[in-house]
C-alpha positions in Angstrom: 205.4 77.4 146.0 204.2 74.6 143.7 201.9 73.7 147.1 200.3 76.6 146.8 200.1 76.6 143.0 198.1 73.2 143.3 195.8 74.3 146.1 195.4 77.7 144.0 194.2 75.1 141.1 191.7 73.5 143.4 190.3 76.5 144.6 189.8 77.9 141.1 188.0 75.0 140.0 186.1 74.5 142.9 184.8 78.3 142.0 184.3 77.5 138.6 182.2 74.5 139.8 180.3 76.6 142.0 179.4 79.1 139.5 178.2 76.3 136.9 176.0 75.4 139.9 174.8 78.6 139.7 174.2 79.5 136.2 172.5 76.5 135.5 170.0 76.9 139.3 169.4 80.6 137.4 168.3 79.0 134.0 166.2 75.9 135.6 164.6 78.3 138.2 164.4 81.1 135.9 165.6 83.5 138.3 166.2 87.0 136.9 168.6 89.0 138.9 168.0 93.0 139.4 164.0 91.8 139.9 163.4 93.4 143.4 161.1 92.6 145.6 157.9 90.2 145.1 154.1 89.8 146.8 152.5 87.0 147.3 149.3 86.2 145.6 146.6 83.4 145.2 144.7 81.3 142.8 142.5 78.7 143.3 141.9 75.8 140.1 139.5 73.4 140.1 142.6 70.9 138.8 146.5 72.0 139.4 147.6 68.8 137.4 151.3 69.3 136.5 152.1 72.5 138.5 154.8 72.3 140.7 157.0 75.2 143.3 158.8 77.0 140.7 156.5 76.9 138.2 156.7 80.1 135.8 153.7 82.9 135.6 154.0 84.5 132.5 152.3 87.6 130.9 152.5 87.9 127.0 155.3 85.4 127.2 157.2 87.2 129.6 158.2 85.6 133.3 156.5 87.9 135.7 156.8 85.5 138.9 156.7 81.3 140.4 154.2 79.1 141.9 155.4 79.3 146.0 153.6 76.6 146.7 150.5 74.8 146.2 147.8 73.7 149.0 144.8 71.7 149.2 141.3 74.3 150.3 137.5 73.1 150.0 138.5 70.2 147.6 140.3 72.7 145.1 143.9 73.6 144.8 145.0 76.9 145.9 148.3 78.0 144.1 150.2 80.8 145.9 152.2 82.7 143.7 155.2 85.2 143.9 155.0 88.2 141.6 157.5 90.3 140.7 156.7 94.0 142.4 157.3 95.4 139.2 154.2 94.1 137.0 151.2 94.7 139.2 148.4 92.6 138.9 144.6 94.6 139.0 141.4 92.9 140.5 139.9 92.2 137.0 143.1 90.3 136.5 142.5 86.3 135.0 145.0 83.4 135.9 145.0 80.0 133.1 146.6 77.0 133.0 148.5 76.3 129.6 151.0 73.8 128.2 154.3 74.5 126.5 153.4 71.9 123.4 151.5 68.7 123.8 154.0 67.0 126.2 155.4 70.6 127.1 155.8 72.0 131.0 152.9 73.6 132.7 152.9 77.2 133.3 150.1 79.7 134.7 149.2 82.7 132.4 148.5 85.7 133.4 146.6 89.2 132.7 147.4 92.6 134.0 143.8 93.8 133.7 142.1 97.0 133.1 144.0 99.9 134.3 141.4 102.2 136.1 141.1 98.7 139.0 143.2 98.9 142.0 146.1 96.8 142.5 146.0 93.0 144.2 147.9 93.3 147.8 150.2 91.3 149.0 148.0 88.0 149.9 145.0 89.0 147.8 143.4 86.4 145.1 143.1 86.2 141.9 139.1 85.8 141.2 139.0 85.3 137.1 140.2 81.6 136.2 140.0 79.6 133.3 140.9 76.1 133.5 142.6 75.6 130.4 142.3 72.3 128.0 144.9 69.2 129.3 146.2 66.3 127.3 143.6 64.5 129.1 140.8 66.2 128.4 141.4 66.5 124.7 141.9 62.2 124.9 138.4 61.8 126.4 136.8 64.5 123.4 138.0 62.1 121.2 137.4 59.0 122.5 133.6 60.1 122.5 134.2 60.8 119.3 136.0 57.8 118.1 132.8 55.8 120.1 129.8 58.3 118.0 132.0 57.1 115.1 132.1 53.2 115.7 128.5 53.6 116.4 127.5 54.9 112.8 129.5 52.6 111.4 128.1 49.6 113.2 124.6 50.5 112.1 125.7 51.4 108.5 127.3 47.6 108.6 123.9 46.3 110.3 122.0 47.8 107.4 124.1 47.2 104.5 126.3 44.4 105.2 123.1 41.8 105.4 122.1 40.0 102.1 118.9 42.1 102.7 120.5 45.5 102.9 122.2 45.1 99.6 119.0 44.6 97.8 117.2 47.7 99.7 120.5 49.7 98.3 119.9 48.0 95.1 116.4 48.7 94.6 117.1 52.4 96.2 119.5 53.0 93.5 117.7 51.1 90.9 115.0 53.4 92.3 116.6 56.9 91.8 117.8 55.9 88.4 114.3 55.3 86.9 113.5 58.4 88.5 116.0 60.0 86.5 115.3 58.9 83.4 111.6 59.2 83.6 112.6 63.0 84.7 114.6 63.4 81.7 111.6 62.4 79.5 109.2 64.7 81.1 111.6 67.6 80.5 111.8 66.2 76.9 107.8 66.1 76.9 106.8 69.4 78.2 109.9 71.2 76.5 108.1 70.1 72.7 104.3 71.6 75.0 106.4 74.9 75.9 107.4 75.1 72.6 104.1 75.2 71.1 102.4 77.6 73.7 105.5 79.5 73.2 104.4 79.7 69.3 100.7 80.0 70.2 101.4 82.9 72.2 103.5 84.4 69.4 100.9 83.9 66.9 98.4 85.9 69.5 100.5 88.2 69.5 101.4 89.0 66.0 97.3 89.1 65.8 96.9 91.5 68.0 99.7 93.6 66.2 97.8 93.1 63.2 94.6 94.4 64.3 96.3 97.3 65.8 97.9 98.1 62.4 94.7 97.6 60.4 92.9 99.9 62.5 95.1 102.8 63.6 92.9 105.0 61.4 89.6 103.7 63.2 91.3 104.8 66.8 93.0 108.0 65.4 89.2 108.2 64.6 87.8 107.9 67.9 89.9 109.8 69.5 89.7 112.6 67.1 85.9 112.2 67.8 86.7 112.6 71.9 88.7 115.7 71.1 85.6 117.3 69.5 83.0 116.3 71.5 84.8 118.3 74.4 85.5 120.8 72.5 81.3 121.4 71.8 81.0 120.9 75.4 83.0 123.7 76.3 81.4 125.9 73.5 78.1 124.9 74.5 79.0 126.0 77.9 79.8 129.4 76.6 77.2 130.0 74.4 74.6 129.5 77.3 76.5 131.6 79.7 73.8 134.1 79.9 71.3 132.0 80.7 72.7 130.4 83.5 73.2 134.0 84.7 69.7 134.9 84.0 68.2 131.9 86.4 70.5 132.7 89.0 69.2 136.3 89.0 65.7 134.6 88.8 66.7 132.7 91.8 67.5 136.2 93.6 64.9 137.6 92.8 62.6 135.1 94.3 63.9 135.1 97.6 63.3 138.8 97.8 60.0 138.4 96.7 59.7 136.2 99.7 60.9 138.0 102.2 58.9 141.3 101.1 55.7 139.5 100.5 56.0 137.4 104.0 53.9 139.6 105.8 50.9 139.8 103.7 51.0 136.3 103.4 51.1 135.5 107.5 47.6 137.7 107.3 46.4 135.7 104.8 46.3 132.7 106.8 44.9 134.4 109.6 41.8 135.0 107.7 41.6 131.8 106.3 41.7 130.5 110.0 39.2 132.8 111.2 36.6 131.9 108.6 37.1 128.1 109.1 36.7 128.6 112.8 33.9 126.0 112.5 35.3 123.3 110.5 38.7 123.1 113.0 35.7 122.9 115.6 34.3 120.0 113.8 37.9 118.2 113.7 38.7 118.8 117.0 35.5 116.7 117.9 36.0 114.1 115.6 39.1 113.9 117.2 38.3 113.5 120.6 35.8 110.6 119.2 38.8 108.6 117.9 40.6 109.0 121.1 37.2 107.9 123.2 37.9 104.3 120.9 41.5 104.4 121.1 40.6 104.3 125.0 38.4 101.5 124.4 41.1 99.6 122.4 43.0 100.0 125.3 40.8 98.4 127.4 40.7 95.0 125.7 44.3 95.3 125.5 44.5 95.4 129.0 41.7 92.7 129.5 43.8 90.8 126.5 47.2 90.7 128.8 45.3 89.9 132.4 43.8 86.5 130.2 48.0 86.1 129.7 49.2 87.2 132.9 47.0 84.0 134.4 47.8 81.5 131.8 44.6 81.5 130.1 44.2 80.4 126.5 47.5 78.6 124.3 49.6 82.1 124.2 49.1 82.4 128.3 50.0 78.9 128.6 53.3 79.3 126.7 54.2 82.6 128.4 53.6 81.5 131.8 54.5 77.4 131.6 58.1 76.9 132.4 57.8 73.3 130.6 56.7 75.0 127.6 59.5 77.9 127.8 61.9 75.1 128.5 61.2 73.3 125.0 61.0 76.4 123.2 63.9 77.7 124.2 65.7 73.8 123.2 63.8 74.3 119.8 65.2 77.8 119.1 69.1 76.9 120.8 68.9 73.8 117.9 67.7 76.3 115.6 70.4 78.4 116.0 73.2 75.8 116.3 71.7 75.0 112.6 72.4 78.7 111.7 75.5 78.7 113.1 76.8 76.3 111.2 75.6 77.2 108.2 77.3 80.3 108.4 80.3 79.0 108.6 80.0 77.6 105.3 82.4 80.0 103.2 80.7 80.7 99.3 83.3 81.4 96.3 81.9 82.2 93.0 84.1 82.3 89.9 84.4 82.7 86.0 86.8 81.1 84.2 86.9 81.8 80.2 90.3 79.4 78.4 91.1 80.3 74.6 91.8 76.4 73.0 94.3 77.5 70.3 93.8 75.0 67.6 90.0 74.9 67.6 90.3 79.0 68.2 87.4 78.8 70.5 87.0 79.7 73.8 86.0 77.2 76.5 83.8 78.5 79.7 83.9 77.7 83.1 81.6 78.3 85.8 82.1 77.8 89.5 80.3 77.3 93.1 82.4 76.7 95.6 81.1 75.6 99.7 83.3 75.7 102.1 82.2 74.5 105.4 86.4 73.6 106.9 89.2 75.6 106.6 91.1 71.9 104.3 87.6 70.7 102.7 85.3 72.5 99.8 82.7 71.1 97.5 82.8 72.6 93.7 79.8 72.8 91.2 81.0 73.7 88.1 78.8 74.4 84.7 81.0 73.7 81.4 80.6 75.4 78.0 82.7 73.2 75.9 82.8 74.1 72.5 84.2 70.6 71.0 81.0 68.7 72.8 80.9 65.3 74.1 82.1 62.6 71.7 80.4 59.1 72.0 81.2 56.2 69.1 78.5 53.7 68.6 78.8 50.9 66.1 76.1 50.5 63.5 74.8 47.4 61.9 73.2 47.2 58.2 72.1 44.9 56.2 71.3 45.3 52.3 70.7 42.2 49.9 71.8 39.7 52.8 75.1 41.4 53.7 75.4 42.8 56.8 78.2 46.2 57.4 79.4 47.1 60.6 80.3 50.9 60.7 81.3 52.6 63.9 80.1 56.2 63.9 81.7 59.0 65.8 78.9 61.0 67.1 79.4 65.1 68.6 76.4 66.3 71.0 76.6 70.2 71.6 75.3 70.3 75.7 76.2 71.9 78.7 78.7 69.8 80.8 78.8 69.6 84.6 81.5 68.9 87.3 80.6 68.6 90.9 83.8 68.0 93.4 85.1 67.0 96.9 88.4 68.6 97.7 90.8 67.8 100.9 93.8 70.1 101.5 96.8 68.6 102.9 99.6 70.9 103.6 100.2 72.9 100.1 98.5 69.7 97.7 94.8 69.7 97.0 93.5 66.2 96.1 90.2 66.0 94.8 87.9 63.5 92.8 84.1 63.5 91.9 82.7 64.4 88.7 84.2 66.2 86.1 82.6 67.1 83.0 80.0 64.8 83.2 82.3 62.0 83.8 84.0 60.2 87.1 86.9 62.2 87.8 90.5 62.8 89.6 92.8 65.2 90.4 95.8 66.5 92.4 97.1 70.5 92.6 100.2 71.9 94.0 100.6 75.3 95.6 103.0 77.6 95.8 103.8 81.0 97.5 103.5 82.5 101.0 99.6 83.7 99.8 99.2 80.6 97.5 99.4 82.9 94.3 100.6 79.9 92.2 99.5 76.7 91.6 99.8 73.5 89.1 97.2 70.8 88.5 96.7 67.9 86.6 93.3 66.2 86.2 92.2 63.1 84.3 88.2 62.4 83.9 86.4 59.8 81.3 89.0 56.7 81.7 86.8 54.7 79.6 86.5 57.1 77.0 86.7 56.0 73.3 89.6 58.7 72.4 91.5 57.4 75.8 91.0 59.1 79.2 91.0 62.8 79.2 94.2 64.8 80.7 94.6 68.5 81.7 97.5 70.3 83.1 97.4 73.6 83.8 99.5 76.3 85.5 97.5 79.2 87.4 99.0 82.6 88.8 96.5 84.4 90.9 98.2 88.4 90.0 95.3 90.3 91.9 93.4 89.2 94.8 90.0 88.4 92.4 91.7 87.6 89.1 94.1 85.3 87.6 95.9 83.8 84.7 96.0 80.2 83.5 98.0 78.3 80.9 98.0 74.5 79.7 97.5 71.8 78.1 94.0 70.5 77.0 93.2 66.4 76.3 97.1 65.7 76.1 96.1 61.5 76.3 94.2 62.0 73.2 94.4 59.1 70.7 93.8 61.9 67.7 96.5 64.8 68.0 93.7 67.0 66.7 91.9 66.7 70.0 95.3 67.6 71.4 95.2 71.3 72.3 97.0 74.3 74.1 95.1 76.7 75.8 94.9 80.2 78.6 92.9 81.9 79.4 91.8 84.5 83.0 89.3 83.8 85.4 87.9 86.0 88.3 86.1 85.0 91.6 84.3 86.6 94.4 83.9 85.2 98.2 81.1 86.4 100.9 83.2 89.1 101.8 82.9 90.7 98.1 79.2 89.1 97.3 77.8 91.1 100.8 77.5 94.5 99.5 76.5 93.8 95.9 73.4 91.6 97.3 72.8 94.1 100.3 72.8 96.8 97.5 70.3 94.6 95.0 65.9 95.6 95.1 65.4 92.1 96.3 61.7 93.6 97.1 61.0 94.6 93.5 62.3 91.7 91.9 60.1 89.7 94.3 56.9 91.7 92.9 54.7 89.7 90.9 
């Protein structure tokens, strides 16, 4: 009995041992009992790396089958699968590689697909794959990033880390920090201008609320004086109502005269006929006179183009000499190659009028702009400057052996010229010439999609006894023939009275708007004597 009881030990522990060896085949394998049946299926990966028989297939986490085995077809790796016959896979179904972690196991992932495909049959493939990202894979993405990375810094170092590249930083930021404060002091500088157009403008203003005060009664006046006259209008209209009546029924009345009185008058001019029988007769043979020397005219016309038609006399020679045709034809193709071209030149006329607030004077511009290219113009400009040109001269006098140098400032009232080459590159304008009767530069910057805005600053008379002369100015073009213009007048002036702020409007006109004006003008009765 205690035989049996020992081999009754063994036995129980041998079954224990088996079913250890059981449980723990079930958890490596993943083996889930009450599955059923499976089908086979394949997929085919460009790289199986790290698959192996057993291998899970999971959908939404969930074990649905193994890898059976894997083979090698057309240099790809075909993976044979066992599914579960209880999750059926659809044709649009997709097959990916993933990892559990970094270092983690491989396992295949699986869709179901769409539900209105048909099923996969047993030994049918899988046709959507993705090959999913490997630990390897993500290494080599950034070891070319590491390498783009050593690169930048290798030519930062070969840059920077000479003796040389220091001082080009250096100077850069030495650079941008002299920028910055010269920035800060043109802020400072046209802040104080802003400030006194700012004023100016206010001043207008208030003017111009001033007059309107001072004269409402005038334009209550005149518009009083509008009502009225429209008033007598209609009244006058009223009182003559029977008149217009009458010559309307005057009007009537001669048509039925006319139509009642046609008759007699168609016999009239029968008997007038009839006794002037003679003198028609006498027409009619004058008549046939003219036409007897119309025929001879004829005659010598014809006789005229024969003389042509055989190349006699200068005319005939040119008309039937293919030399001569030849060189007339070159004369009139240069001819209009010349015309050509000189349509192509593009004319822009314009009026410019600027109100300088402290002299409270208006200063007038007139322009001629030729444009032959699309980035190059020439401008003639006339100049009504109130304030003149200023010239100093110095004066020597003598009285009773002593001689006194003065220096006299001298103001000449004349009318002031600019004439102008501009070049257009991109959206700035540089141009240079002369302006206002003195050597001249300039630059202007445009803005906009239409260039509606635009700022320029030009300097002209460098040697000038006040210091050069400097204008900025600020245009807005608000209408396709008029804009607006704001500034600053003489700003380098060495007297602060010469100093000035100033806008003003200006129109101009091209071809397209000068056409009809000069098509419309009586070019023929000006020309009369």
């Amino acid at each position: 009995m205690r035989n049996l009881t020992t081999e009754l030990k063994v036995g129980l522990l041998i079954l224990g041992g088996l079913g250890v060896i059981v449980y723990s085949s079930v958890l490596v394998t993943g083996w889930q009992p009450g599955q059923g049946d499976t089908y086979r299926v394949g997929i085919v990966f460009d790289n199986a790396a790290g698959l192996l028989a057993g291998t899970p297939a999971q959908v939404a986490g969930i074990k649905v089958g193994q890898v059976e085995h894997i083979d090698l077809e057309e240099g790809r790796a075909l993976v044979m699968l066992r599914i579960y016959s209880q999750y059926t896979l659809r044709r649009d179904a997709r097959a990916t590689i993933r990892s559990l972690g970094i270092l983690g196991d491989k396992y295949i992932e699986l869709t179901l697909g769409s539900p209105g495909q048909p099923p996969l049959r047993d030994g049918e493939r899988v046709v959507f794959t993705t090959q999913g990202r490997d630990l390897d894979s993500l290494v080599d993405g950034v070891s070319v990033i590491l390498e783009d990375i050593r690169t930048v810094t290798a030519s930062l170092r070969d840059a920077l880390g000479t003796t040389e590249g220091r001082q080009r930083l250096n100077t850069i930021l030495d650079q941008v920090a002299m920028a910055t404060q010269d920035l800060s002091r043109i802020t400072a500088a046209t802040n104080a201008r802003i400030d006194t157009i700012l004023d100016s403008f206010a001043g207008f203003s208030q003017t111009l609320e001033r007059i309107g005060n001072d004269n409402e009664q005038d334009i209550h006046a005149t518009l009083a004086n509008l009502a009225a006259f429209s008033k007598d209008l209609a009244a006058i209209t009223a009182r003559n109502r029977e008149s217009l009546d009458a010559i309307i029924a005057n009007l009537d009345t001669f048509s039925r005269a006319l139509a009642s009185d046609g008759p007699d008058i168609t016999a009239d001019l029968r008997t007038i006929l009839r006794d002037n029988k003679e003198s028609l007769n006498r027409s009619i043979v004058n008549l046939e006179h003219s036409f007897s020397k119309l025929d001879k005219t004829m005659s010598h016309v014809e006789s005229v183009s024969a003389k042509l038609d055989r190349g006699e006399g200068s005319l005939g020679k040119l008309l039937n000499d293919e030399r001569t045709v030849d060189e007339l034809n070159q004369a009139l193709a240069g001819l209009n190659r010349y015309i050509t071209e000189a349509e192509r030149i593009k004319l822009d006329l314009g009026f410019e009028a600027d109100y300088l607030a402290s002299q409270g004077e208006f200063k007038s511009y007139f322009n001629i702009k030729l444009q032959p290219l699309k980035d190059r113009w020439y401008t003639l400009q006339l100049v009504d400057n109130p304030r003149g040109k200023i010239t100093k001269r110095t004066v020597q006098t003598t009285t009773g052996g002593t001689t006194t140098v003065t220096d006299e400032v001298e103001t000449t009232q004349e009318l002031q010229f600019s004439l102008l080459l501009a070049q257009r590159y991109y959206d700035t304008v540089l141009k240079g010439g002369i302006m206002e009767s003195d050597v001249g530069a300039g630059i202007e910057q445009l803005f906009g999609s239409r260039d509606q805005f635009r700022i320029g600053l030009d300097v002209w008379d460098f040697g000038g006894e006040l210091g050069p002369h400097v204008k900025a100015s600020a245009y807005w073009r608000f209408f396709s023939n008029a804009f607006l213009v704001v500034g600053g007048d003489d700003l380098a002036s060495k007297q602060s009275q010469y100093r000035d702020a100033f806008f003003g409007i200006g129109v101009n006109f091209n071809e397209d708007n000068l056409k009809p004006l000069m098509s419309s003008l009586p070019l023929t009765e000006i020309a009369k004597p």
